[in-house]
C-alpha positions in Angstrom: -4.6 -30.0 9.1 -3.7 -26.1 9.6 -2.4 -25.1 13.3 -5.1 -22.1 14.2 -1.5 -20.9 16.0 0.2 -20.5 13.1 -2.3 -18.0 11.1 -1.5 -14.9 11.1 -4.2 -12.5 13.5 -4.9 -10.4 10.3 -6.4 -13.8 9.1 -7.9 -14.3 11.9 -9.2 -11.4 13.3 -10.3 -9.8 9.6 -13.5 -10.9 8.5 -14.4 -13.3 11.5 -17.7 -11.5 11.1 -18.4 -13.8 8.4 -17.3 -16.9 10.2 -20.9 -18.2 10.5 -21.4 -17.8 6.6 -18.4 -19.6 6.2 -19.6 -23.0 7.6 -22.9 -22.4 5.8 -20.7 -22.3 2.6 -19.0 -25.8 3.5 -22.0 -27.7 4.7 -23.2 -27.0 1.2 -20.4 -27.8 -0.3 -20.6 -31.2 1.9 -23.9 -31.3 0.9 -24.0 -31.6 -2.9 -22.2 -34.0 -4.8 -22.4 -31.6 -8.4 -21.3 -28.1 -8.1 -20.9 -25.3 -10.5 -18.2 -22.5 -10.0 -19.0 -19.2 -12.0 -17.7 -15.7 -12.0 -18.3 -12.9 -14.0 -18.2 -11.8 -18.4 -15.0 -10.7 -19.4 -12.7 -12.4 -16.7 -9.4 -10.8 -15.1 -7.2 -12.3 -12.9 -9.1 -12.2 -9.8 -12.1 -13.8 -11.7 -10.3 -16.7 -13.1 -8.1 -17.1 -10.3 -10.9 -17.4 -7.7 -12.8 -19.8 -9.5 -10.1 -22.1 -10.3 -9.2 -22.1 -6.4 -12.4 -22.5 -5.2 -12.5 -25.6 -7.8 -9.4 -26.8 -7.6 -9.9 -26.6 -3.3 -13.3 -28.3 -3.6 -11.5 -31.2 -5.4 -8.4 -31.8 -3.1 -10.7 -32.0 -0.4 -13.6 -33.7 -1.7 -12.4 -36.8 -4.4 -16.3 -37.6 -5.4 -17.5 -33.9 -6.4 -18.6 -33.2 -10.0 -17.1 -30.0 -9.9 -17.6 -27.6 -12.8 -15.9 -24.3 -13.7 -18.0 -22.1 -16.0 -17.8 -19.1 -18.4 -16.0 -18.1 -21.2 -12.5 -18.7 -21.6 -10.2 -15.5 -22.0 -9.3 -14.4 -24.9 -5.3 -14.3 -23.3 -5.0 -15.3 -19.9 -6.2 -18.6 -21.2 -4.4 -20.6 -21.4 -1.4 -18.7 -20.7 -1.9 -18.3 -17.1 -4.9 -20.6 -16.5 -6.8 -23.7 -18.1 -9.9 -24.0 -20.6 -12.9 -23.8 -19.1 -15.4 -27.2 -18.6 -17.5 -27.3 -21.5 -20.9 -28.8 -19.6 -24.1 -29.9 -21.5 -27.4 -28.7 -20.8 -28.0 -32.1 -19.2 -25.4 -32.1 -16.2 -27.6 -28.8 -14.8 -31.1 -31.4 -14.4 -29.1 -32.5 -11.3 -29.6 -30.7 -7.9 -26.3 -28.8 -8.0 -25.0 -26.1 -5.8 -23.7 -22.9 -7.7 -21.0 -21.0 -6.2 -20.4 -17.3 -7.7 -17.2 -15.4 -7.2 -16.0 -11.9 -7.9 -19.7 -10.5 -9.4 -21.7 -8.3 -7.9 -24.8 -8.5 -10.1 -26.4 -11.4 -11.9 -26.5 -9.6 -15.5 -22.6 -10.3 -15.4 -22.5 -14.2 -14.7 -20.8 -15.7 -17.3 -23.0 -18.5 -18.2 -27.2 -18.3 -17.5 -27.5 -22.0 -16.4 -26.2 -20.9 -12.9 -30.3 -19.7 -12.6 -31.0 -23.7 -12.6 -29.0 -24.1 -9.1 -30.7 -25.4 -6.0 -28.3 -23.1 -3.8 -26.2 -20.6 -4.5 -23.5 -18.7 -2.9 -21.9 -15.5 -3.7 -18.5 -14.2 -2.5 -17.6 -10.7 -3.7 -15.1 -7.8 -3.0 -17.4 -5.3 -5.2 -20.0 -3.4 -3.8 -23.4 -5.0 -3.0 -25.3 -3.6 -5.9 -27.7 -6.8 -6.0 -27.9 -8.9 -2.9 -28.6 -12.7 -4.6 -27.8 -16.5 -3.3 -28.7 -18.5 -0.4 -25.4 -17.2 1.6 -23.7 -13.7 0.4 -20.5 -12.9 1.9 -19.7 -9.7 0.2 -16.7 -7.2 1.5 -15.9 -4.1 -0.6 -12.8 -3.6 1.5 -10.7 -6.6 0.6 -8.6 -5.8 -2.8 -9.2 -8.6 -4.4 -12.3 -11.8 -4.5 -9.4 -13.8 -4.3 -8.2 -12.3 -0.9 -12.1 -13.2 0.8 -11.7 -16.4 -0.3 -8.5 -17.3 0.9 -9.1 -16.2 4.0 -12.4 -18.6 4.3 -10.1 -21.5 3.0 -7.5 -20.6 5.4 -10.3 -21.0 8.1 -11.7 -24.1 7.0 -8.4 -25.9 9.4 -9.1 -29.7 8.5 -8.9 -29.2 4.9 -5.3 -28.4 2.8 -5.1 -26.1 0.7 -2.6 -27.2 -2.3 0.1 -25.5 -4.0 -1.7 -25.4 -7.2 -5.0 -23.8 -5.0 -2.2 -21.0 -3.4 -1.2 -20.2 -6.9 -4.7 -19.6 -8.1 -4.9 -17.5 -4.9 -2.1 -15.3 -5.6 -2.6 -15.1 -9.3 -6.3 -13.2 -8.1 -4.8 -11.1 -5.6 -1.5 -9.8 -7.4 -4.2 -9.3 -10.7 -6.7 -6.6 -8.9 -4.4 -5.5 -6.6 -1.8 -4.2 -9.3 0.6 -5.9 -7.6 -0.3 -4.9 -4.0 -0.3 -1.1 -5.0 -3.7 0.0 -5.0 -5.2 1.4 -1.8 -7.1 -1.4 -0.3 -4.5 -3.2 0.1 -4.0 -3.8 3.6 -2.0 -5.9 6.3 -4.7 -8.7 5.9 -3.6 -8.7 1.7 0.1 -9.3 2.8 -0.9 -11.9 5.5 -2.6 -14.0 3.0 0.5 -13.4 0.6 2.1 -14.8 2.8 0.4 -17.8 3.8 0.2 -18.4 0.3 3.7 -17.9 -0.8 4.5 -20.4 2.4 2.6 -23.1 0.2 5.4 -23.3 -2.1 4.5 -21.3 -5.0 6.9 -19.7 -7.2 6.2 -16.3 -7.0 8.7 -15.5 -9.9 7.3 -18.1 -12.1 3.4 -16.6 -11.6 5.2 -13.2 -12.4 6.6 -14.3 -15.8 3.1 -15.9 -16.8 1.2 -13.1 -16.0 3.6 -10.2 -17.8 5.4 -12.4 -20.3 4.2 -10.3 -23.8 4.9 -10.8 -27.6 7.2 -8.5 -29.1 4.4 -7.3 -30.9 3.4 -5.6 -27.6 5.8 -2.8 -28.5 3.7 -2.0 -31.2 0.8 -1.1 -29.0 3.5 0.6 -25.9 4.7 2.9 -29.3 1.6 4.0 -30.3 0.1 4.7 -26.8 3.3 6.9 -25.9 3.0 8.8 -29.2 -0.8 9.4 -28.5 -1.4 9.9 -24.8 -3.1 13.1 -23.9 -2.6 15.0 -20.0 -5.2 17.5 -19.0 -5.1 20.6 -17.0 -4.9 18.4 -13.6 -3.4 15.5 -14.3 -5.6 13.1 -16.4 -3.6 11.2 -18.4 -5.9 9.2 -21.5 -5.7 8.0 -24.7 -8.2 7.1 -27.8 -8.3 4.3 -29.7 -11.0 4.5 -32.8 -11.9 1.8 -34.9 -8.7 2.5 -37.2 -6.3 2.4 -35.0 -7.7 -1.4 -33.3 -7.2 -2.7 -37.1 -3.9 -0.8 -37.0 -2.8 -2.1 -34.2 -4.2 -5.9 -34.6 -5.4 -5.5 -31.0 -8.9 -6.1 -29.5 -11.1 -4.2 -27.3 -10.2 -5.8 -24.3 -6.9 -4.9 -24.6 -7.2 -1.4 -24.8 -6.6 -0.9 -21.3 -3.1 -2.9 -21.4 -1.0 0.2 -22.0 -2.2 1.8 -18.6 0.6 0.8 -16.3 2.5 2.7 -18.3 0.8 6.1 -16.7 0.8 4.7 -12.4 4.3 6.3 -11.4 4.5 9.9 -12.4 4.0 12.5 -9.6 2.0 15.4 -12.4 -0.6 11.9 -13.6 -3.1 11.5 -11.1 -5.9 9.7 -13.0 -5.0 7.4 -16.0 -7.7 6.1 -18.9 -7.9 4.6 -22.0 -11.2 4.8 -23.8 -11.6 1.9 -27.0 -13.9 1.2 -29.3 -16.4 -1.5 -29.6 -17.5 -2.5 -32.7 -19.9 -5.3 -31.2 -21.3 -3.1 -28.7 -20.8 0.2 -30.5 -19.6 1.7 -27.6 -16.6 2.9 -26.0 -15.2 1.1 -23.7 -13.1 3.3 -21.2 -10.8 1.5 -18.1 -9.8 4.4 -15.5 -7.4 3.4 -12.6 -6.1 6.6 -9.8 -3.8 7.2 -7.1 -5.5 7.1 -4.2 -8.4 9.1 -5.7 -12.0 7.8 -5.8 -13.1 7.4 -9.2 -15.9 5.0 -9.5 -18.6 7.6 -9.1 -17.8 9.2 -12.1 -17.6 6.0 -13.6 -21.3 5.4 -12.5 -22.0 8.4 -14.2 -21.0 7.5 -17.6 -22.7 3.9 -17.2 -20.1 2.0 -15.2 -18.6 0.9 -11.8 -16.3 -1.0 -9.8 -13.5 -0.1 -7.6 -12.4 3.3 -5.7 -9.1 2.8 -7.8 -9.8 1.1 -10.4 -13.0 1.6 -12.6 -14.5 0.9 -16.1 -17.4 3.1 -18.3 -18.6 3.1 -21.6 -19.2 6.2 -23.6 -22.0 6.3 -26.4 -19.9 8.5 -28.7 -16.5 10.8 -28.5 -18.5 13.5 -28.0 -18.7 12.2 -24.3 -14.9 12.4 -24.1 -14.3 16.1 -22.6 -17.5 15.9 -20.2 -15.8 13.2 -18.8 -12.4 14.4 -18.5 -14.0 17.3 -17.5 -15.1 15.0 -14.3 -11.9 13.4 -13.8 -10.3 16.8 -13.3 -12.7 18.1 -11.1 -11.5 14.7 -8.6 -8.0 16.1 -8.7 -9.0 19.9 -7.9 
């Protein structure tokens, strides 16, 4: 059992507006005995991270759940820094189950439809509420990461532990959509939970090798993206990568984005974005990030969303590219 004396006041202070949601959330998890943990297509860090802590929680605490983690596994991150999904007939969802969705802000993005089939649901978000769904919504666009909202409810739930496996989880979400606590929402309630985490017993240097560990063959990519990158007029820095260049460069288009850190410390670069081809969609698929400039706007624009900091878009065609540079620049005027 956690002292209440020895949490930090930026846990307990921030958010204690959703207190009452919180033992909503854990008198349903009390409640039903089969429970399905989702989060959205495409998963990052934060996505994977929170679901596997909320599961991994759910079962320290509660031996005779049927708990269920959902979606498509990643393409990388699995299962270098977490575990295969639960592959789950059609038949385990005929129970009365309570579905529990975690870093999506609308339903289109759930990876996996069956999550429609749940008798309750709860949603716990950091995006902004686009679509208000589930039975209890605790959404708060300020906190940098899904993984920081939910720690702090676990941290509040005081008769139930919260393992070293559930803290690394934690702290895999934040550190992934925080950029390693550099991004603007970070805040003295991110460090606090860092904290708490890192007071677990996790090995923060170990979580740092799993998640930036690379093949050699990385270079390949880092090579190509520093012989290609473009800067406009006020500081965009971006780069293209057509159809060739994925063969080319054996990489797919998720991982066109991977060569934007390389862009987040120079005082002339501003905005940074990489815009990447799609053959299955036949789109462009662009990834913008900023410092301390608000970007998702234009990222609604050109059919997208997400953070202040840290947005994605697609574009139907290159011709696209120079209006929305265009837009970019205008941010930085």
């Amino acid at each position: 059992m956690e002292k209440k004396a020895n949490i930090d006041i930026e846990i307990v202070e921030r958010c204690k507006n959703f207190d009452a949601k919180y033992k909503k959330v854990l008198k349903l998890i009390q409640k039903f005995d089969h429970i399905a943990i989702f989060r959205h297509v495409k998963p990052d860090y934060d996505a994977l991270g929170s679901q596997l802590a909320m599961a991994t929680w759910i079962k320290d605490n509660f031996k005779n759940k049927d708990v269920k983690c959902l979606g498509a596994d990643h393409f990388s991150l699995t299962p270098k820094c977490f575990p295969y999904m639960d592959e789950v007939s059609d038949e385990w969802f005929n129970e009365p189950f309570l579905a529990i969705i975690l870093d999506t802000s609308n339903q289109d993005r759930i990876s996996d439809e069956r999550f429609e089939k749940a008798t309750k649901i709860v949603k716990i978000d950091h995006h902004p509420d686009v679509e208000h769904f589930g039975d209890v919504s605790i959404v708060d666009p300020s906190q940098a990461a899904a993984g920081e909202l939910l720690a702090n409810m676990l941290i509040k739930f005081e008769d139930y532990k919260i393992s070293k496996k559930t803290a690394e989880y934690l702290y895999k979400a934040i550190v992934g959509d925080s950029n390693r606590f550099l991004y603007s929402d970070v805040n003295a309630h991110t460090f606090a939970v860092a904290k708490y985490l890192i007071n677990k017993g996790i090995n923060i240097n170990h979580i740092y090798k799993q998640i930036y560990n690379e093949e050699i063959s990385s270079l390949e990519f880092t090579k190509w993206a520093l012989e290609n990158f473009k800067v406009s007029e006020h500081g965009v820095a971006y780069y293209i990568i057509d159809e060739k260049t994925i063969k080319k460069l054996k990489i797919l288009p998720e991982q066109g984005k991977d060569c934007l850190y390389l862009f987040d410390h120079f005082n002339s670069i501003k905005i940074w974005t990489s815009i990447t081809y799609d053959k299955d969609k036949n789109v462009y698929r662009v990834s913008i990030r900023s410092a301390g400039i608000s970007i998702d706007e234009v990222a609604s624009k050109y059919r997208g969303g997400g953070h202040a900091q840290a947005s994605g878009a697609k574009l139907k065609s290159l011709d696209e590219v120079p209006n929305l540079i265009k837009d970019l620049d205008a941010l930085i005027k």
